[in-house]
C-alpha positions in Angstrom: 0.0 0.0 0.0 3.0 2.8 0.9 4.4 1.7 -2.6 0.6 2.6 -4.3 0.1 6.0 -2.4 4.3 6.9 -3.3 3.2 6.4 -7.0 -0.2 8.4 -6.3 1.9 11.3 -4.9 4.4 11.7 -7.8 2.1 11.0 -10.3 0.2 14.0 -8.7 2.9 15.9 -8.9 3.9 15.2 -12.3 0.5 15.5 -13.5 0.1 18.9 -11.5 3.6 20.3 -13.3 2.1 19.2 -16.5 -1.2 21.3 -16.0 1.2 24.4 -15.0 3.6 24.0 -17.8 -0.3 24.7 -20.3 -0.5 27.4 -18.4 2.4 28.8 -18.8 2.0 28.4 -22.3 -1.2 30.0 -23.0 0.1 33.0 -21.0 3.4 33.2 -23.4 1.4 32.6 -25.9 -0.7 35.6 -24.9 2.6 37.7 -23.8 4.1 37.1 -27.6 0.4 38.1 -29.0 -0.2 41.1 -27.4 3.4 42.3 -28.3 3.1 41.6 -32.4 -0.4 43.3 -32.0 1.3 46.5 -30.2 4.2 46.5 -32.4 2.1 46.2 -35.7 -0.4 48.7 -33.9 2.7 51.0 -33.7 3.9 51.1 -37.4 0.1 51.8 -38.3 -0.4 54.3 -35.8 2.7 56.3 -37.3 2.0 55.8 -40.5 -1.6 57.2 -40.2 0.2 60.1 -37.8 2.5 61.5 -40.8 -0.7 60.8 -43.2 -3.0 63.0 -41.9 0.1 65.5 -40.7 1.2 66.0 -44.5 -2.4 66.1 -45.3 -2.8 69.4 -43.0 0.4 71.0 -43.9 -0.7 70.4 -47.4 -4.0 71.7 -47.1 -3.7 74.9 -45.0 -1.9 77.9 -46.2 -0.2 78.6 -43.3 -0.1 77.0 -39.8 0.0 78.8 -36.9 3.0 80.9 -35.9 6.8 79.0 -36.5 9.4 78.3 -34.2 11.7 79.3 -36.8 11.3 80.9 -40.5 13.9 81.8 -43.2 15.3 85.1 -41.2 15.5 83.2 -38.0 16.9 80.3 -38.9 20.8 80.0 -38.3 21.8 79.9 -41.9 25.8 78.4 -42.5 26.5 77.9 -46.1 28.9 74.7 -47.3 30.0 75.6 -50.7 27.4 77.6 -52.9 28.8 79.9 -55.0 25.7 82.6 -53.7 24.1 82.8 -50.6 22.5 86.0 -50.5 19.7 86.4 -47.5 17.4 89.7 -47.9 14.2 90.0 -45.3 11.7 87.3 -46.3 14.0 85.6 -49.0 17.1 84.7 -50.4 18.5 83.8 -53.3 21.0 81.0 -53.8 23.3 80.1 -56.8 24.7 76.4 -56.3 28.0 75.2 -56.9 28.6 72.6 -59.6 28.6 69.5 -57.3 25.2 67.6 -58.0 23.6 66.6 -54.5 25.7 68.4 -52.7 24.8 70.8 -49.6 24.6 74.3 -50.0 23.1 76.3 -47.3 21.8 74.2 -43.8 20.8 75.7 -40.0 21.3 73.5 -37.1 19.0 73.5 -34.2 18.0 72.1 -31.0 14.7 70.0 -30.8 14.2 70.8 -27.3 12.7 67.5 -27.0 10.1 68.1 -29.8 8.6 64.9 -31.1 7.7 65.9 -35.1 8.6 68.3 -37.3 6.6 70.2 -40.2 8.1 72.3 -42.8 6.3 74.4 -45.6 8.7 76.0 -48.1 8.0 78.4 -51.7 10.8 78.4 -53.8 11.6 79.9 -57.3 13.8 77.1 -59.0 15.3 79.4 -61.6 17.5 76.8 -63.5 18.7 73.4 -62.5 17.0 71.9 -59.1 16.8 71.9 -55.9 16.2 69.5 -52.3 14.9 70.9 -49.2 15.0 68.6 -46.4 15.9 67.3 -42.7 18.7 65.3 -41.2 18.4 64.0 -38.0 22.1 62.2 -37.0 23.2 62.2 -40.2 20.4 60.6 -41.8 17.2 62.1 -44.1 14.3 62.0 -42.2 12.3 64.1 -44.7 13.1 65.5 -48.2 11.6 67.5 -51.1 12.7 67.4 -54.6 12.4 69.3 -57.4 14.6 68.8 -60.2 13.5 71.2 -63.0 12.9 75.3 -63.1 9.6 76.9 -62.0 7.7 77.1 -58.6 8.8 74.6 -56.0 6.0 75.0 -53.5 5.2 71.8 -50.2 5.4 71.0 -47.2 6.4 67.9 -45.2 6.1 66.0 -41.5 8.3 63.4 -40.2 8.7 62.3 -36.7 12.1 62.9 -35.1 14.2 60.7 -33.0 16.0 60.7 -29.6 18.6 63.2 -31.0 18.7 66.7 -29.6 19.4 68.2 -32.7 18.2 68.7 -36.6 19.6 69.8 -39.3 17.3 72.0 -42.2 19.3 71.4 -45.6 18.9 73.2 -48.9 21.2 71.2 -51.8 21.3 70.8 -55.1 19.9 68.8 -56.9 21.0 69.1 -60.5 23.5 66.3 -62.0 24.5 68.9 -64.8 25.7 71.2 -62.7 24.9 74.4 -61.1 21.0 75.5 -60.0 19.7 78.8 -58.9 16.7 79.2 -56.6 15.2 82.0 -54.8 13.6 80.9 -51.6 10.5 83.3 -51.0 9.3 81.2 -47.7 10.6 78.5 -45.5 9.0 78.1 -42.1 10.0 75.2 -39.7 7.9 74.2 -36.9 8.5 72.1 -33.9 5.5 69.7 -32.0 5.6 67.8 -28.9 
């Protein structure tokens, strides 16, 4: 009888583990659910974010007052071969170097989490790229590659970095490009 009742015990016990270890399943599998449904969640919630921010930028002629605009902003040129600023413009003659950087301002995010810009812009001849870097990377760009009005707007989300950079390049494989910049206005969310 003490040998039957041993064999009842552990078999109770194995049989108990056995019931825990489903448990534990189901609950992993629940953990690993809930996380591809947040993370997928995530991506769509961003993407319908800068959708409908774009949308709005696009939409309304101007948004409410900038942190920074083209006479504010802290304007260092790379290599243009004319960077003239005048109140409420400037006009800027590229070098030859297609793609390359011309003019760019620096600035602290102060922990802003998005960023909109609206631009107009004259493309006189060649082309031209208005955009942000955020560590070194683009984050947001817009192109135009032949002369006329160059008019948008753009949103992008920023990262953990404290600082942006707002480039103007060129963006002309031939050669040199010359753009008058009527309006650029920068503005800065939490």
């Amino acid at each position: 009888m003490d040998r039957g009742t041993g064999g009842l015990l552990l078999t109770s016990i194995a049989s108990t583990r056995r019931a825990r270890a489903g448990e534990y399943v189901v609950i992993l599998v629940a953990i690993a659910g809930a996380w591809l449904f947040w993370s997928e969640y995530g991506q769509l919630a961003t993407l319908s974010w800068w959708y409908d921010r774009a949308a709005f930028a696009q939409t309304t002629a101007a948004l409410p007052k900038p942190d920074y605009d083209l006479d504010s902003l802290p304007w260092q040129v790379a290599t243009p071969h004319l960077f003239e600023r005048h109140p409420g413009r400037a006009v800027l003659v590229t070098d030859g170097q297609p793609y390359a950087y011309q003019a760019f301002a620096t600035l602290n995010t102060n922990r802003a989490a998005a960023a909109d810009y609206q631009f107009d812009v004259d493309v006189e001849s060649g082309g031209v790229t208005i955009g942000l870097l955020q560590g070194g990377t683009w984050i947001a760009t817009s192109s135009s590659a032949r002369a006329g009005a160059f008019t948008g707007s753009n949103s992008t989300l920023l990262g953990y970095s404290r600082s942006l950079t707002l480039v103007i390049a060129n963006n002309n494989p031939a050669g040199e490009s010359r753009a008058v910049v009527k309006s650029l206005r920068l503005y800065l969310r939490r």
